[in-house]
C-alpha positions in Angstrom: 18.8 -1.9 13.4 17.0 0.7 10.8 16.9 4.1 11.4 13.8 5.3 13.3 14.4 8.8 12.0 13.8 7.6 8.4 10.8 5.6 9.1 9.5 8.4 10.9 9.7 10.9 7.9 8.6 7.8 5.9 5.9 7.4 8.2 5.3 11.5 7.2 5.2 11.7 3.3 3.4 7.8 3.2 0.4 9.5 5.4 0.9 13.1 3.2 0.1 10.9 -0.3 -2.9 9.0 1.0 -4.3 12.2 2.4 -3.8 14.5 -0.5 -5.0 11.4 -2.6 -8.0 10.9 -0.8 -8.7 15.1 -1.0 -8.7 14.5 -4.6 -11.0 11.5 -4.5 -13.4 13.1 -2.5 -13.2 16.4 -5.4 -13.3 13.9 -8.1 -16.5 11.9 -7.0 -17.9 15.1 -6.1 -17.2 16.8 -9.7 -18.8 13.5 -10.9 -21.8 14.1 -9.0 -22.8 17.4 -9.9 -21.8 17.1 -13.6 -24.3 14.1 -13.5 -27.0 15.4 -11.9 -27.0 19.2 -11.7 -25.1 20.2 -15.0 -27.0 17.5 -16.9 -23.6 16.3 -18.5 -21.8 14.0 -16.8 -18.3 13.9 -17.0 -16.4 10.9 -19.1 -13.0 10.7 -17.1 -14.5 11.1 -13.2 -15.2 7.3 -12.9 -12.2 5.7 -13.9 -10.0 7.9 -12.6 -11.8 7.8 -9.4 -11.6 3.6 -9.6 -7.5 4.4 -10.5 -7.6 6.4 -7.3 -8.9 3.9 -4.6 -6.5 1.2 -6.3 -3.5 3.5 -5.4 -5.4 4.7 -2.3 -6.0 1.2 -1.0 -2.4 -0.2 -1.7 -0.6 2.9 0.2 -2.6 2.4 2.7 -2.3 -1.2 3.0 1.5 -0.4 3.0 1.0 2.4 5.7 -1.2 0.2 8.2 1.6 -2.6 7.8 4.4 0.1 9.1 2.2 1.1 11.9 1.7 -2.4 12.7 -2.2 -2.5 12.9 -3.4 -4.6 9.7 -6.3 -7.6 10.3 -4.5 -10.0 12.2 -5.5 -13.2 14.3 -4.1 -12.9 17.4 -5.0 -15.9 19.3 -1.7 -17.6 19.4 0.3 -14.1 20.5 -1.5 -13.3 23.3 -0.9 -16.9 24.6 2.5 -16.2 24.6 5.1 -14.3 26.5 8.3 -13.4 26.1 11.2 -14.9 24.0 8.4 -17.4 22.9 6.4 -14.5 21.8 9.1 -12.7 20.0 10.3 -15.5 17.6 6.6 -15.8 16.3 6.4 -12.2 15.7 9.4 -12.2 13.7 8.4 -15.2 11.9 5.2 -13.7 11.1 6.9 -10.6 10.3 9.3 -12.8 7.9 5.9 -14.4 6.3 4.4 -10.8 5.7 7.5 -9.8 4.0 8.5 -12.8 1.9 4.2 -12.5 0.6 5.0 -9.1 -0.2 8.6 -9.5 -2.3 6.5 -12.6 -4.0 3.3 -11.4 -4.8 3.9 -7.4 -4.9 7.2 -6.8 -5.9 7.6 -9.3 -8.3 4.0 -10.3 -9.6 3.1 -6.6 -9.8 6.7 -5.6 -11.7 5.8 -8.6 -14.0 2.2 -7.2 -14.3 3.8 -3.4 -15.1 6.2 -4.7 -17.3 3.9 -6.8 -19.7 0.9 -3.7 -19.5 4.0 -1.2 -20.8 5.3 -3.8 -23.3 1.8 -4.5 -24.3 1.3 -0.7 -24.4 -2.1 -0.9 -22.7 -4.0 2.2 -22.3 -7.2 2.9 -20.0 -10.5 3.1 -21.9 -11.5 6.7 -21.1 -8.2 8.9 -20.3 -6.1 6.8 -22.8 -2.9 6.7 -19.5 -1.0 3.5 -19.9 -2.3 1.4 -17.1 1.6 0.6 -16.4 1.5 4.1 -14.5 -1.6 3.0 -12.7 -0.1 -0.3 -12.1 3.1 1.0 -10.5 2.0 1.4 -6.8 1.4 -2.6 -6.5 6.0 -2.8 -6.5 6.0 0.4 -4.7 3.7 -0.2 -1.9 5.6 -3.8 -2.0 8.7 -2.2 -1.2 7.0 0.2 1.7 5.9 -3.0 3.4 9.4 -5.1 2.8 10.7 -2.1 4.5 8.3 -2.1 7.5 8.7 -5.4 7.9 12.3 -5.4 8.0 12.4 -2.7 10.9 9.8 -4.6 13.1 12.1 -7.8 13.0 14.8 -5.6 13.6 12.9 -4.5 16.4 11.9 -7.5 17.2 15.5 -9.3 16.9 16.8 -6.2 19.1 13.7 -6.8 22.2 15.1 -10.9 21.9 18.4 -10.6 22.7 17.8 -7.8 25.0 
């Protein structure tokens, strides 16, 4: 079994990010506002960075709600089921969350940062190589491999308890 402890402190800094990264969304958009329309000179960085923001915002906390087990799910078939029954669907779903996230997260998005750094592709306005921006798609793969994991193992403990 994974150590509760550590996903608890996970749990901690995960929830720390998004909220200082939404603070500085909300600061940005409203920078971007009033430079616009009561300065009468908008600022040339506020948009992209606040697009580059709810990318990273809306992948950690894709990653989060997948550790707290709450993301969109159909729930038909579960709640039809009980017990051992139950279980072995939840870990299977679990395993399909988890395998879709190595797959398409870890690997597509390290193959996507790895050709926009070897490409040496740069944003339009603040000139950052969009390998930095395209980082969190691996990271917030690995948060929810690691979620993942501890539910089956939570799952796989409740099964042959």
């Amino acid at each position: 079994m994974l150590n509760p402890s550590f996903k608890i402190k996970l749990d901690k800094v995960v929830s720390s990010l998004l909220i200082i990264l939404m603070a500085l969304m909300v600061f940005n958009v409203t920078w971007q506002v009033l430079s616009r329309y009561v300065v009468q000179n908008p600022s040339s960085f506020t948009d992209e960075l606040s697009r580059y923001m709810l990318v990273w915002l809306g992948m950690l906390g894709a990653a989060y709600v997948a550790g707290q087990d709450q993301h969109i799910a159909i729930d038909i078939l579960p709640k039809r089921l009980h017990g051992k029954s139950k279980m072995k669907l939840m870990i299977l779903i679990n395993a399909l969350v988890l395998l879709f996230a190595f797959s398409v997260m870890v690997l597509g998005g390290s193959n996507l940062v790895y050709i926009t750094f070897i490409l040496e592709q740069k944003s339009a306005t603040m000139q950052i190589p969009l390998a930095y921006i395209y980082t969190i798609l691996p990271v917030s793969g690995l948060l929810v491999i690691y979620y993942q994991m501890f539910q089956i193992s939570n799952h796989y403990r409740l099964y042959n308890s």
